[in-house]
N, C-alpha and C positions, 0 to 999 in steps of 0.2 A: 504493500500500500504506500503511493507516496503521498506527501504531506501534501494540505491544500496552502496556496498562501493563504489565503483568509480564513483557513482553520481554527477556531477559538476553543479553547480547553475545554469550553464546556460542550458547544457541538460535539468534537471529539469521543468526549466522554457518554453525551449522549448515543452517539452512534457505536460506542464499543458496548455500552450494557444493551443495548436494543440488539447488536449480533449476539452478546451470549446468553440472554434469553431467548433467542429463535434455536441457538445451539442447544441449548439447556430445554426446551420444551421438547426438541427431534429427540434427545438422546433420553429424557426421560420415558418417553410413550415406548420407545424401543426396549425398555429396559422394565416396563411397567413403575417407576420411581416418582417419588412428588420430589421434585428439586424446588429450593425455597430462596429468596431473595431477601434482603434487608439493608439497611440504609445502617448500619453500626453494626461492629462485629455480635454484638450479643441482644441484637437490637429485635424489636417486634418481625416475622418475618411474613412472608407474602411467598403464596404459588406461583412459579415462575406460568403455569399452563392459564391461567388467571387473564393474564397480560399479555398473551397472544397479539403481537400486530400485525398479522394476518387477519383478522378477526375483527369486524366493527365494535365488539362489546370488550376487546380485551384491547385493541388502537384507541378504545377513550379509556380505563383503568391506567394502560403504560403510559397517554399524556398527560396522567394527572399524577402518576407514580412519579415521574420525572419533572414537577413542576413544583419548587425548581430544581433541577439536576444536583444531586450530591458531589460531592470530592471522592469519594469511596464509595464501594459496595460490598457486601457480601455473598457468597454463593454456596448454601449448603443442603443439606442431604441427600449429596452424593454416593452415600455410602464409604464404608472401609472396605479396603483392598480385597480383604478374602471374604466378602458377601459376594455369593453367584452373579445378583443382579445389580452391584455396584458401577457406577458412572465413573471412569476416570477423568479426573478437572482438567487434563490436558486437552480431552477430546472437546470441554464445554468451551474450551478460550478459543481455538485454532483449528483448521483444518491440517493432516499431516503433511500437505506439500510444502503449505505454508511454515510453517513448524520447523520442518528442516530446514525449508532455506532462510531463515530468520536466525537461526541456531548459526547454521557455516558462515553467514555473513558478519556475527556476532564472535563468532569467534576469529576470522580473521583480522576484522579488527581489532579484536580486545591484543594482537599482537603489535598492529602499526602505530606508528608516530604520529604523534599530531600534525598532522599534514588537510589541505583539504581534501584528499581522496578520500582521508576516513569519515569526514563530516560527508561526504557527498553518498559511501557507505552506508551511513547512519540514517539520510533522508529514505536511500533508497528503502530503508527497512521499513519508515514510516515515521521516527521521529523529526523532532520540528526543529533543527538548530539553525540558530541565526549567522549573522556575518560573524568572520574576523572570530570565530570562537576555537579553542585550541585545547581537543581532549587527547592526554595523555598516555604514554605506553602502560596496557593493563589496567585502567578506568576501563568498567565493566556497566554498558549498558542494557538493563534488561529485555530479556529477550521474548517475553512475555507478550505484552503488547507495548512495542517499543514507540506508534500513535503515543502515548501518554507520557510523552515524556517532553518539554518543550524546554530551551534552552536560548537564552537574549543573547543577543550581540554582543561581541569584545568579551566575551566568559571563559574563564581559563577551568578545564576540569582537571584536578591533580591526579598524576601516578597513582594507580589503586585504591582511587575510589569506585564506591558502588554505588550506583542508581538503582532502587529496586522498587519494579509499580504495581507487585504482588507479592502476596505470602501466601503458603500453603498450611494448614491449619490443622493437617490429619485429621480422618473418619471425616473424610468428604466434603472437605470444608478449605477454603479459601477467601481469600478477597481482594482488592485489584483497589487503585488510585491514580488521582494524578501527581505529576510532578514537574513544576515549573519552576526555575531558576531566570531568575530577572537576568537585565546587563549588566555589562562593567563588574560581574564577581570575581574570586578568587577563591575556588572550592578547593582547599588543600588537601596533600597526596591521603589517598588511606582515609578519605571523608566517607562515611556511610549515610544514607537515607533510603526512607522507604515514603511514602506522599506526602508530600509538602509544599509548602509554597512561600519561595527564595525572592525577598525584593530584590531591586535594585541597589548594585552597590555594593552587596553583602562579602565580606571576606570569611572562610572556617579554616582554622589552625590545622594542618597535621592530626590524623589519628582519631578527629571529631565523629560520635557517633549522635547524628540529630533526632532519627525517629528511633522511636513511637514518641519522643521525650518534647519534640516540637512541630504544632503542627504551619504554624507558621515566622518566619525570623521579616523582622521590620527593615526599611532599607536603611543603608550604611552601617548593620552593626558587624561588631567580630564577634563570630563565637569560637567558642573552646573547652577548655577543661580547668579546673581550679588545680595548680599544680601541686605535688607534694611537699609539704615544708622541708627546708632544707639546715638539717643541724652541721655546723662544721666542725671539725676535728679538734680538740684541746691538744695545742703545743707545746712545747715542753717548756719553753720560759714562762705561759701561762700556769702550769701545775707548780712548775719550783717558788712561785708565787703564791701559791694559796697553801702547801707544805711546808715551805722550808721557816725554821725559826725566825724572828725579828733578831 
């Protein structure tokens, strides 16, 4: 999928839960399953077969479910692995071709340089990155639905960071978000997050882990880590000081 320029996170987001409930409705009647929907991981849920938009009575339920569009969602009873009639959450997100080729092209980036061939990579997968932005060797973007990940102009992504716009949740259960990083950032190497939403401006330290812990950072701040205090070593003119006789 490639990106639209006039893409807005929320359209996006609206047209990715509207595909994995069409996915989620085929694979549950296949599997005789109620797969269930919700707006928070633990949150009230809803029948994904409910919201059909196929359907004139389930096309008004999903435009009012989606009114107004969440940041997240969740996607559960799936089933666990070793039930007969279990749904695997891979099949509800993607189709397999799609799937692999989103994986190989994910991976060979996660090896190249910050170069524009990788951003142009990265469109082709489907996320949205701006001008003049520079992601680094081994910044890993998720290969999930890479759609949801949107990225401002002049934004540095550091060495061994992770983008990640889902989690799996075991016994059938997931759930998926966006994640948008304003311009002019500096997301230091080894920065982790999972949905969020990065102003303008914003710089993170090295080693910064942001989600579940933030769901949104204001523009121009730094974030980080509180560091551990640091005791120095007692010297030995200091000890002959505080032993030795007057």
């Amino acid at each position: 999928m490639t990106p639209r320029a006039t893409a807005t996170p929320k359209a996006v987001m609206r047209e990715v839960t509207e595909d994995i409930i069409r996915r989620a409705i085929k694979r549950g009647r296949k599997k005789r399953r109620t797969i269930y929907i919700s707006k928070s991981a633990n949150g009230r849920t809803t029948p994904v077969q409910t919201l059909d938009p196929d359907e004139p009575e389930g096309r008004k339920r999903l435009d009012a479910y989606l009114t107004p569009v969440g940041r997240h969602y969740t996607i559960s009873g799936l089933g666990a692995p070793e039930e007969r009639n279990a749904v695997s959450w891979r099949t509800i997100n993607l189709p397999l071709g799609r799937r692999i080729l989103v994986m190989g092209l994910v991976a060979l980036s996660f090896l190249l340089k910050g170069t524009p061939l990788k951003n142009r990579l990265y469109r082709l997968m489907g996320a949205h990155v701006g001008r003049n932005v520079e992601i680094m060797q081994m910044a890993w973007l998720d290969h999930f639905r890479p759609e949801l990940i949107f990225i401002g102009d002049n934004t540095l992504i550091g060495a061994f960071s992770r983008l990640t716009v889902h989690a799996y949740e075991g016994a059938g259960k997931f759930r998926y978000g966006l994640i948008e990083i304003g311009s002019n950032c500096v997301i230091g190497a080894g920065t982790g997050m999972g949905p969020i939403t990065i102003e303008d401006g914003v710089r993170t330290l090295p080693g910064t882990t942001l989600s579940p812990y933030l769901a949104r950072i204001r523009a121009g701040a730094v974030v980080g880590y509180a560091p551990p205090p640091v005791r120095l070593p007692e010297t030995k003119s200091a000890r002959a000081d505080v032993s030795e006789p007057l």
